[in-house]
N, CA, C and O atoms as a Maestro MAE file, in Angstrom:
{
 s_m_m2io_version
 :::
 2.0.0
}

f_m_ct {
 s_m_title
 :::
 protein
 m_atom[244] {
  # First column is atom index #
  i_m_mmod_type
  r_m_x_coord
  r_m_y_coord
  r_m_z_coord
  i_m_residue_number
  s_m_chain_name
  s_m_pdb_residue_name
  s_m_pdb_atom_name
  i_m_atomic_number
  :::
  1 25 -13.869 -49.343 -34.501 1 A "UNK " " N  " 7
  2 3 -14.168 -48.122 -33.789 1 A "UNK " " CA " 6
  3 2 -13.761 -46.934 -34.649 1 A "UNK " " C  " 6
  4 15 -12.805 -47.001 -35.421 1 A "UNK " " O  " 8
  5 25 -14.625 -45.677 -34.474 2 A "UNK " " N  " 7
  6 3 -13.955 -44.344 -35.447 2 A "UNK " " CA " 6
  7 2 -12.763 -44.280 -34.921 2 A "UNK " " C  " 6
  8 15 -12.197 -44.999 -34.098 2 A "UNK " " O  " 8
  9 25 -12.302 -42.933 -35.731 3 A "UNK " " N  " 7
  10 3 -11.185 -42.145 -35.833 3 A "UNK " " CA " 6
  11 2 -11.334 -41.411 -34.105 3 A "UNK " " C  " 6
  12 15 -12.387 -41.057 -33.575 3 A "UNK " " O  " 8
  13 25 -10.322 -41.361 -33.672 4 A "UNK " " N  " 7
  14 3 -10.392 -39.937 -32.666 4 A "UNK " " CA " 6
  15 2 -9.125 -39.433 -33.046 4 A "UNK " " C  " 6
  16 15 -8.201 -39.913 -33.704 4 A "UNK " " O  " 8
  17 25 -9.352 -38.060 -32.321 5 A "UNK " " N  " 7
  18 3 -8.200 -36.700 -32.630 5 A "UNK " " CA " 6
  19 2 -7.941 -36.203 -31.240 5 A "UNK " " C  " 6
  20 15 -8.794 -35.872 -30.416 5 A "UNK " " O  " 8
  21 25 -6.224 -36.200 -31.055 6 A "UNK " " N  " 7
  22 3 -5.961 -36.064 -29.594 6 A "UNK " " CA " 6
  23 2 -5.074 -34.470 -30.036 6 A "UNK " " C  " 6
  24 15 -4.305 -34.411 -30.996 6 A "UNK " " O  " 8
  25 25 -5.348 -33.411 -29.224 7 A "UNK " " N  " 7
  26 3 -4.999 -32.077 -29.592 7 A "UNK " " CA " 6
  27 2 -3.982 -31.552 -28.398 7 A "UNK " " C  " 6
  28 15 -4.490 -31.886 -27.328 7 A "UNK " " O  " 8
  29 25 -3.048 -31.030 -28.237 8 A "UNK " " N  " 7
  30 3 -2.641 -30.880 -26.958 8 A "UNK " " CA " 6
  31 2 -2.325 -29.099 -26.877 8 A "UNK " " C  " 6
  32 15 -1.659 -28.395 -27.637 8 A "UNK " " O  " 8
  33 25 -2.864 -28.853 -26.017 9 A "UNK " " N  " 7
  34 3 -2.985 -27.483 -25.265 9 A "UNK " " CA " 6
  35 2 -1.847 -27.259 -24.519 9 A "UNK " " C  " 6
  36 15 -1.736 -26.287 -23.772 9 A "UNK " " O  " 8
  37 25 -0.805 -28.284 -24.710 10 A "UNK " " N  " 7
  38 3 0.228 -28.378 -23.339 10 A "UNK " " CA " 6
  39 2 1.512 -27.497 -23.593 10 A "UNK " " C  " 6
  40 15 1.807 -27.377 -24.782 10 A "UNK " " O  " 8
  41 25 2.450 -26.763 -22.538 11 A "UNK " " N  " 7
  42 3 3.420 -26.059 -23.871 11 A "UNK " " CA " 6
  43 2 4.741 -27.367 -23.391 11 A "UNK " " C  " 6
  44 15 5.893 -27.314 -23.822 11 A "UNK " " O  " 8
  45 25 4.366 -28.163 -22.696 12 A "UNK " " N  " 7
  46 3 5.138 -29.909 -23.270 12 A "UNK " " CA " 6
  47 2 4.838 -30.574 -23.643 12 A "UNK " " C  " 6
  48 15 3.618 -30.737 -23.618 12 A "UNK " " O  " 8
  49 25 5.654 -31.502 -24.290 13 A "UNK " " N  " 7
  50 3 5.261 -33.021 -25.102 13 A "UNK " " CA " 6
  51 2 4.172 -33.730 -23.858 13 A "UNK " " C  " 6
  52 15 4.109 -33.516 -22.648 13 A "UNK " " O  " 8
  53 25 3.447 -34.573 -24.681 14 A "UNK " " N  " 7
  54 3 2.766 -35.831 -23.624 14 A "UNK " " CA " 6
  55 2 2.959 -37.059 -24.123 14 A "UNK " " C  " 6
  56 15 3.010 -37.480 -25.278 14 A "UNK " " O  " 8
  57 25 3.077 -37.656 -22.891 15 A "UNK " " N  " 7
  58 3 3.989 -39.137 -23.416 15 A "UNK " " CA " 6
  59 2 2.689 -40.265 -23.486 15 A "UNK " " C  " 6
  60 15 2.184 -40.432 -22.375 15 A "UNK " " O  " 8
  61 25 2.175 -40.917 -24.380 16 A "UNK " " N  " 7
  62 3 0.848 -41.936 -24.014 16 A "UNK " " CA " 6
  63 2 1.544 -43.328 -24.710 16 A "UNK " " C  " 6
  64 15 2.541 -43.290 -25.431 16 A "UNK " " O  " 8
  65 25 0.971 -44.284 -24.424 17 A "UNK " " N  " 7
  66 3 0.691 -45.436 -25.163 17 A "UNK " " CA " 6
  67 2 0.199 -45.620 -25.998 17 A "UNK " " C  " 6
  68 15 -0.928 -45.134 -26.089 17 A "UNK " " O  " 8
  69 25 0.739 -46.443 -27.138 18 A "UNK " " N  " 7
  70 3 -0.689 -46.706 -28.049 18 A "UNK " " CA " 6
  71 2 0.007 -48.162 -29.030 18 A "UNK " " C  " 6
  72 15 1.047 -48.429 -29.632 18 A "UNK " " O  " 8
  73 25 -1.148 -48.736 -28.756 19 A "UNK " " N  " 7
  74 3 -0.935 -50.309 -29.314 19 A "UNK " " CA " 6
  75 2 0.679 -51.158 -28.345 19 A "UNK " " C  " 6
  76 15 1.450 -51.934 -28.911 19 A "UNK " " O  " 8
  77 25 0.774 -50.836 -27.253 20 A "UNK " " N  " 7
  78 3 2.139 -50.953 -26.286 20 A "UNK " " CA " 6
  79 2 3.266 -49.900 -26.390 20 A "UNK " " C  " 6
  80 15 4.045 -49.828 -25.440 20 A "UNK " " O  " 8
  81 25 3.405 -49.210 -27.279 21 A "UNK " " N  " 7
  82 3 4.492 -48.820 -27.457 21 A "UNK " " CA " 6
  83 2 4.421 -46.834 -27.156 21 A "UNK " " C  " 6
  84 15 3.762 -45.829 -27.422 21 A "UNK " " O  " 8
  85 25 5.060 -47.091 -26.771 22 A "UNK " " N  " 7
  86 3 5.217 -45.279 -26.230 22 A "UNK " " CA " 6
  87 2 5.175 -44.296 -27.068 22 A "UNK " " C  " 6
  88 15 6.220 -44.191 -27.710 22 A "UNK " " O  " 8
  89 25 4.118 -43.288 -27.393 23 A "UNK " " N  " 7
  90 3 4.358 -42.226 -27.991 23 A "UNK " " CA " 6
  91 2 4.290 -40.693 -27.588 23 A "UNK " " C  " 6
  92 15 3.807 -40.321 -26.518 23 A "UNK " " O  " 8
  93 25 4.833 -39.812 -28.572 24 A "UNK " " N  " 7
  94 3 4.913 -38.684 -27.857 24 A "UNK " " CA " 6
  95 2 3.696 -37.778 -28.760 24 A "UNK " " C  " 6
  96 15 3.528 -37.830 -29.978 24 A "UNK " " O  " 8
  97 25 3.010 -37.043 -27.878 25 A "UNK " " N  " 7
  98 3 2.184 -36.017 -28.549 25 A "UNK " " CA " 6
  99 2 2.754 -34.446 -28.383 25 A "UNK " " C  " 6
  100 15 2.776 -33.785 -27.344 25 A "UNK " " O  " 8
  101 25 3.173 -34.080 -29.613 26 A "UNK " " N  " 7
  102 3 4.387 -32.880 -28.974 26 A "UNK " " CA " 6
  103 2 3.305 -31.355 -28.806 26 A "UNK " " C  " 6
  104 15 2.216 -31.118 -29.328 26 A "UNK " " O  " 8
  105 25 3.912 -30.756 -28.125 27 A "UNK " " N  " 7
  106 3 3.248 -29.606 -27.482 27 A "UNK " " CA " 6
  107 2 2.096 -28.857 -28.639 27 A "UNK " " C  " 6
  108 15 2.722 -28.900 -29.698 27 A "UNK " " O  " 8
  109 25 1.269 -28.460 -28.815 28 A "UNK " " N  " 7
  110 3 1.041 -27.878 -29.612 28 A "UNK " " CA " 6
  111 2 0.342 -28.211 -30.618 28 A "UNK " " C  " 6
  112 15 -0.444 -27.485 -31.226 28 A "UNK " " O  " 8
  113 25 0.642 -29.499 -30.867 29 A "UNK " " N  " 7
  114 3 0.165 -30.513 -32.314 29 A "UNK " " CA " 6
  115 2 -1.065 -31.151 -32.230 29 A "UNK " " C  " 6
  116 15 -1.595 -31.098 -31.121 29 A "UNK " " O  " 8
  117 25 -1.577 -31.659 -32.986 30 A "UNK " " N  " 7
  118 3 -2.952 -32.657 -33.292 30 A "UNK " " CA " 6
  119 2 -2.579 -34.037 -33.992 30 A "UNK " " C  " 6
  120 15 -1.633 -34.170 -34.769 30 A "UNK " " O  " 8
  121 25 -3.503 -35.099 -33.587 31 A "UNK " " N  " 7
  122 3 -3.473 -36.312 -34.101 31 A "UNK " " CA " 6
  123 2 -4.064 -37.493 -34.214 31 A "UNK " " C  " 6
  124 15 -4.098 -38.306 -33.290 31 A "UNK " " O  " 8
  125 25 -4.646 -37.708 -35.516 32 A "UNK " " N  " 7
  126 3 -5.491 -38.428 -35.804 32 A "UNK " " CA " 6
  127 2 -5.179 -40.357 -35.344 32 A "UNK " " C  " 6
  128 15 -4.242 -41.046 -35.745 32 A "UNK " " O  " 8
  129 25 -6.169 -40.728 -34.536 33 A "UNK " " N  " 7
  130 3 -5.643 -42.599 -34.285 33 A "UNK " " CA " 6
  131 2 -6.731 -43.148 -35.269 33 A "UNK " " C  " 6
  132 15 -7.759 -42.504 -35.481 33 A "UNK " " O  " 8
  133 25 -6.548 -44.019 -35.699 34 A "UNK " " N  " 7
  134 3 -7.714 -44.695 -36.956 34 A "UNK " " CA " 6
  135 2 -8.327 -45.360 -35.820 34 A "UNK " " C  " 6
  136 15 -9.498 -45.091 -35.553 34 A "UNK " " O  " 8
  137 25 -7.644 -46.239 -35.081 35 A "UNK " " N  " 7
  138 3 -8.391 -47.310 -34.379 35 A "UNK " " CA " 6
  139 2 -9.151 -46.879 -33.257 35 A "UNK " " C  " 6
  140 15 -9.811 -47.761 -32.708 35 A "UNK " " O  " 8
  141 25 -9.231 -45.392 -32.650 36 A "UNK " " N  " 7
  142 3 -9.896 -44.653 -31.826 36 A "UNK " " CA " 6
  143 2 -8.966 -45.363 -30.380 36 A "UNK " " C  " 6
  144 15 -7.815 -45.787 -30.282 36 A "UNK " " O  " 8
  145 25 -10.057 -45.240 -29.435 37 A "UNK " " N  " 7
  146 3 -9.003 -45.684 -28.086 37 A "UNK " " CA " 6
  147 2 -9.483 -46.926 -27.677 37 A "UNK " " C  " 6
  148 15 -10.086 -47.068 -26.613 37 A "UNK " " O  " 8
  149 25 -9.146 -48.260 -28.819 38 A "UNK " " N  " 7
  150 3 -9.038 -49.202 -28.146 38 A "UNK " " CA " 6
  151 2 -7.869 -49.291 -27.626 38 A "UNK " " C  " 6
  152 15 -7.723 -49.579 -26.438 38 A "UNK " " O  " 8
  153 25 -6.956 -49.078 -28.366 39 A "UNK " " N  " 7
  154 3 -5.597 -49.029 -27.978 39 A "UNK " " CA " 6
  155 2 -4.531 -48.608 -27.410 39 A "UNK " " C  " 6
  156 15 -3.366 -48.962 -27.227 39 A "UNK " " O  " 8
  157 25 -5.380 -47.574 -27.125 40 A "UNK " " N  " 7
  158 3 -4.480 -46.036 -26.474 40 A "UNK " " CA " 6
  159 2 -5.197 -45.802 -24.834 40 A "UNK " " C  " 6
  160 15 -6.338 -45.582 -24.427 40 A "UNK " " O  " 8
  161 25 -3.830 -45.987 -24.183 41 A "UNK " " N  " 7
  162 3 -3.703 -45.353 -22.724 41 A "UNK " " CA " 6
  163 2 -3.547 -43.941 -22.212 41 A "UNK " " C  " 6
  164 15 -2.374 -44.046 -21.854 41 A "UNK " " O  " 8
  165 25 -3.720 -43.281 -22.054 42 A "UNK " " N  " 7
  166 3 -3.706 -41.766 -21.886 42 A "UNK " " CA " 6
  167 2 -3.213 -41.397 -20.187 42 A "UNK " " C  " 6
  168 15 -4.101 -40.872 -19.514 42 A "UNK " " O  " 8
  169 25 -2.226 -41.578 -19.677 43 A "UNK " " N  " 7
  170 3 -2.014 -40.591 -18.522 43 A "UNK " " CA " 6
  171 2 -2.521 -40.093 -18.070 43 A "UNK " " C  " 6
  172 15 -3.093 -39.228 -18.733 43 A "UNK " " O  " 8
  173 25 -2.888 -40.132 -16.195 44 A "UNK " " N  " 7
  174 3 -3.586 -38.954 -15.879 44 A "UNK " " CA " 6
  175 2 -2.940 -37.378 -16.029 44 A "UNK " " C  " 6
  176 15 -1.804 -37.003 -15.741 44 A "UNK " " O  " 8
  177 25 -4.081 -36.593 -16.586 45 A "UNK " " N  " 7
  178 3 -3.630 -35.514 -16.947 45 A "UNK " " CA " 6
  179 2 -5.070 -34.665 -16.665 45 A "UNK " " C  " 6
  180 15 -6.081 -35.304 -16.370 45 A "UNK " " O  " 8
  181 25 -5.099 -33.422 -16.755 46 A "UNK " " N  " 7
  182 3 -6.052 -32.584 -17.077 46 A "UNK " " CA " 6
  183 2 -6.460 -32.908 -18.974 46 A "UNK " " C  " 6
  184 15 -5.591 -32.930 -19.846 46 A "UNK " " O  " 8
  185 25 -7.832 -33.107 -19.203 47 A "UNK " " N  " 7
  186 3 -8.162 -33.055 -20.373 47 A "UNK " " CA " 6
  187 2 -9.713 -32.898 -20.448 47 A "UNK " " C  " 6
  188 15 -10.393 -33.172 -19.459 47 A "UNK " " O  " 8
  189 25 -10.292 -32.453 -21.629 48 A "UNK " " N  " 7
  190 3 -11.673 -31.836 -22.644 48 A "UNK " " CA " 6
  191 2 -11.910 -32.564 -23.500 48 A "UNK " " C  " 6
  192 15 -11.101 -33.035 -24.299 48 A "UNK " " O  " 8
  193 25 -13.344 -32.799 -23.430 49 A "UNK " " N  " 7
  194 3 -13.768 -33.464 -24.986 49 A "UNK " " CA " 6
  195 2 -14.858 -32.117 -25.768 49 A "UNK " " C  " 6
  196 15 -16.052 -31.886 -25.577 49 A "UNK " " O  " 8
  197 25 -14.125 -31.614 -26.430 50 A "UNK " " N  " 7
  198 3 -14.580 -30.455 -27.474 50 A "UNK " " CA " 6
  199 2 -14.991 -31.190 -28.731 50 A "UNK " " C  " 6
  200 15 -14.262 -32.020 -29.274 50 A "UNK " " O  " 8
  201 25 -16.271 -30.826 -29.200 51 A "UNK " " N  " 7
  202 3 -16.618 -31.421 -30.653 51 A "UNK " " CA " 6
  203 2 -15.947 -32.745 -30.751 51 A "UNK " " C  " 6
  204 15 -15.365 -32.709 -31.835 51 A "UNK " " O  " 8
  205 25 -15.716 -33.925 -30.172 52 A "UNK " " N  " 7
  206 3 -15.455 -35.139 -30.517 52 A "UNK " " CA " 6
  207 2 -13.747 -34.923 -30.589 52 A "UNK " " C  " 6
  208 15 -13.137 -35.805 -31.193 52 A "UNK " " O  " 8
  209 25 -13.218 -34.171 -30.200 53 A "UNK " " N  " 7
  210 3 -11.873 -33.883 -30.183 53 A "UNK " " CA " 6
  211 2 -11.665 -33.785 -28.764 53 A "UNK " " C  " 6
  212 15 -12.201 -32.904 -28.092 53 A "UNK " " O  " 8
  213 25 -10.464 -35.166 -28.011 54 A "UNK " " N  " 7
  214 3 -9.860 -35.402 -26.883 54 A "UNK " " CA " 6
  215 2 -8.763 -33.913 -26.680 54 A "UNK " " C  " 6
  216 15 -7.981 -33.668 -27.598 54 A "UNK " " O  " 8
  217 25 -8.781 -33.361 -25.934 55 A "UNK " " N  " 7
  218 3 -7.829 -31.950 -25.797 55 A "UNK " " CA " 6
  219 2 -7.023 -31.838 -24.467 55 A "UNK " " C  " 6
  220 15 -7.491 -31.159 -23.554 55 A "UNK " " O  " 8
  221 25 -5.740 -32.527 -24.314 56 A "UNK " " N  " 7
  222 3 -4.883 -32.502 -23.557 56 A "UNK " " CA " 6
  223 2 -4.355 -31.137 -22.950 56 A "UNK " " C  " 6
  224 15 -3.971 -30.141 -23.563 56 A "UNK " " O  " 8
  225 25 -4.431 -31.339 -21.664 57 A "UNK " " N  " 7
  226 3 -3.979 -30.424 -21.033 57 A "UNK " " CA " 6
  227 2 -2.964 -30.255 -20.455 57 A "UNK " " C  " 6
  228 15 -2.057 -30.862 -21.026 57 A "UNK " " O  " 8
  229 25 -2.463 -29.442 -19.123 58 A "UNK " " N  " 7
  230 3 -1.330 -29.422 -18.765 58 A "UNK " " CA " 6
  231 2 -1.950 -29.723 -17.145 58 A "UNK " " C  " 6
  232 15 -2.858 -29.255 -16.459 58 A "UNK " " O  " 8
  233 25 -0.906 -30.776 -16.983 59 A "UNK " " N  " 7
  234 3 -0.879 -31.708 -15.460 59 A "UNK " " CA " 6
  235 2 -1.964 -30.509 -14.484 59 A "UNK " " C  " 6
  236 15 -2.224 -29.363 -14.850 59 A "UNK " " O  " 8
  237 25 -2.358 -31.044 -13.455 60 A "UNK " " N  " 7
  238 3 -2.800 -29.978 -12.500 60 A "UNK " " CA " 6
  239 2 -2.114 -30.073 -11.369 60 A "UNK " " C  " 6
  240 15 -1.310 -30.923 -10.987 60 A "UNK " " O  " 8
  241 25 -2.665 -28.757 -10.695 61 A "UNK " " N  " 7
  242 3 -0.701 -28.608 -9.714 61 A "UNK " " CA " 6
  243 2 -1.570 -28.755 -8.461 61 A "UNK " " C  " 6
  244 15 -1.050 -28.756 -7.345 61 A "UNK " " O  " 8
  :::
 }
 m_bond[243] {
  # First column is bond index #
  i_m_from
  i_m_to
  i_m_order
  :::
  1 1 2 1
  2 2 3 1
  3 3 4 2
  4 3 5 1
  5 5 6 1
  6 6 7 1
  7 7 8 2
  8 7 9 1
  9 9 10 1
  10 10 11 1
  11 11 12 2
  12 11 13 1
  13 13 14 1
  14 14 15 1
  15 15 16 2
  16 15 17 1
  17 17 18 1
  18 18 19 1
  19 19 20 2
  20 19 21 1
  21 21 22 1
  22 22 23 1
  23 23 24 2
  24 23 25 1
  25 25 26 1
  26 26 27 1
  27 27 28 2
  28 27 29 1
  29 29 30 1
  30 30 31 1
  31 31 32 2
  32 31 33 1
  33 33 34 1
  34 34 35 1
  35 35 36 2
  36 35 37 1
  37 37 38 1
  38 38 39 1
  39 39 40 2
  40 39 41 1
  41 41 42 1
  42 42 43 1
  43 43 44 2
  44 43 45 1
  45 45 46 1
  46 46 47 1
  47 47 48 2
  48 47 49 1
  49 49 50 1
  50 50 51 1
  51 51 52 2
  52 51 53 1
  53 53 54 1
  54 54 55 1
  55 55 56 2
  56 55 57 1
  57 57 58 1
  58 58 59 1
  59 59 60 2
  60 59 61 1
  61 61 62 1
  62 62 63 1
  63 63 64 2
  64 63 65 1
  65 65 66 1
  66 66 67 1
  67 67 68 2
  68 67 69 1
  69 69 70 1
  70 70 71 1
  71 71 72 2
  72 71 73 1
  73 73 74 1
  74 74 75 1
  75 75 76 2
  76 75 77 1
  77 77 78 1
  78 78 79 1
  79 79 80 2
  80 79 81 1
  81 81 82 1
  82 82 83 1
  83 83 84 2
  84 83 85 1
  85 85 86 1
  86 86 87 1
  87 87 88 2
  88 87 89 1
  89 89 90 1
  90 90 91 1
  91 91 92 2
  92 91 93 1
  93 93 94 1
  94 94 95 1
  95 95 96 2
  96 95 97 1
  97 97 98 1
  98 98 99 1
  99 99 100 2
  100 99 101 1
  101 101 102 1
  102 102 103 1
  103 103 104 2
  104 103 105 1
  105 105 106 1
  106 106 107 1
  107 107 108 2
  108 107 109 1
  109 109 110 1
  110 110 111 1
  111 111 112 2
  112 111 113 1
  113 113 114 1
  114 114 115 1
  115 115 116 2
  116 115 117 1
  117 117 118 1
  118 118 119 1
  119 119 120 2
  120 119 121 1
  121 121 122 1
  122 122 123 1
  123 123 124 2
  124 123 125 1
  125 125 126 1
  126 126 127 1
  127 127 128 2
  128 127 129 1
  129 129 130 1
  130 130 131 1
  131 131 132 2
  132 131 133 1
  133 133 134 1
  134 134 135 1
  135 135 136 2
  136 135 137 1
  137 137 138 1
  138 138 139 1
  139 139 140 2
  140 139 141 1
  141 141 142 1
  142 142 143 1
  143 143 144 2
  144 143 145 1
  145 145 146 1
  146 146 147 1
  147 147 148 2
  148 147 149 1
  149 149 150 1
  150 150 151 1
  151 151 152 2
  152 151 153 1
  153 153 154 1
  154 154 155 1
  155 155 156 2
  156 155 157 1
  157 157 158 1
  158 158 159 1
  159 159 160 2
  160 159 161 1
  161 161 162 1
  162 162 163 1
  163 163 164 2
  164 163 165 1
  165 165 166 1
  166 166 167 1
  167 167 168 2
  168 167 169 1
  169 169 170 1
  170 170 171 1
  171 171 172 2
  172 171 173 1
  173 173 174 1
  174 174 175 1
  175 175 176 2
  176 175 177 1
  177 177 178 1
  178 178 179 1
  179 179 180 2
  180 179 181 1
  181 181 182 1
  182 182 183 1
  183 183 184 2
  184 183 185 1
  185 185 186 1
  186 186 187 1
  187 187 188 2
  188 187 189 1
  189 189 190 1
  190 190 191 1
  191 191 192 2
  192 191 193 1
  193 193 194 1
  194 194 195 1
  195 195 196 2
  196 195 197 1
  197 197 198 1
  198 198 199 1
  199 199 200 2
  200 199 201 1
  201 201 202 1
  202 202 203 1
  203 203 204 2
  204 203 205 1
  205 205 206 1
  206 206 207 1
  207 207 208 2
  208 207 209 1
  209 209 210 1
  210 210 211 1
  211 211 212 2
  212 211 213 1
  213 213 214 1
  214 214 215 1
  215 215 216 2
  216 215 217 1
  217 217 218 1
  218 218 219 1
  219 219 220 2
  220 219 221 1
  221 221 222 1
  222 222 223 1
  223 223 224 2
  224 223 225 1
  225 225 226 1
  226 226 227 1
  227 227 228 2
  228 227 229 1
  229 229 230 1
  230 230 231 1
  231 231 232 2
  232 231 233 1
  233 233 234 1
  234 234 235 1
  235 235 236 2
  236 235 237 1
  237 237 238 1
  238 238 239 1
  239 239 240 2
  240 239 241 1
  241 241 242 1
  242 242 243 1
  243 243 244 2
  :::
 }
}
């Protein structure tokens, strides 16, 4: 599977899965997965798919 790029709009970290193990996507940052989302669990959250770029948001209230 391609590359995807997870971007976060959030002004907190987001906590996801990927390949079992817990990671953090910190506020602000971008990040490339090689293996795209076979592997990766994503939280419900508010999120965008812009130009092929996944764009994390901040929870909805």
């Amino acid at each position: 599977m391609a590359k995807i790029t997870l971007r976060s709009d959030r002004d907190t970290d987001y906590n996801f899965t990927y390949k079992g193990e817990e990671k953090i996507l910190q506020a602000g940052s971008v990040i490339d997965i090689a293996d795209g989302l076979t592997d990766v669990v994503l939280p419900t959250c508010v999120m965008k798919i812009i130009r092929g770029v996944i764009v994390i948001k901040e929870d909805s209230k």
